[in-house]
C-alpha angles and dihedrals in degrees: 000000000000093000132305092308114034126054136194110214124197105204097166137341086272100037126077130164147185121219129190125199124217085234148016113279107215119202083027096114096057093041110125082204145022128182129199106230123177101052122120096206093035089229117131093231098042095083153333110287131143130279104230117196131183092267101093096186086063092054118195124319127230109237108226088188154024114186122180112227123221118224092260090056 
């Protein structure tokens, strides 16, 4: 987590993404868990979905978007 609105997700050794949320999820930092919901495949990188976390007043957060990272990155 780079901070409430940016994520870092390990989808393999190899895969690594950078997702963006449409807003700030508050009470993400201190989640003990998130799930991806909304994609047909369930992949990260198939679709735009929502990121859910275990602070329900928060409720589940659009993704804006999904970026592949390359290993320098």
């Amino acid at each position: 987590m780079l901070d409430e609105q940016n994520l870092i997700v390990d989808a393999s050794a190899r895969k690594k993404y950078h997702i963006v949320l449409q807003r700030r999820a508050f009470g993400l930092r201190s989640s003990w868990a998130i799930g991806f919901v909304g994609s047909t495949t369930g992949r990260v990188c198939a679709g735009f979905g929502e990121v859910v976390f275990n602070d329900h007043m928060a409720g589940p957060v659009r993704i804006a978007s999904i970026r592949q990272l390359t290993p320098e990155e």
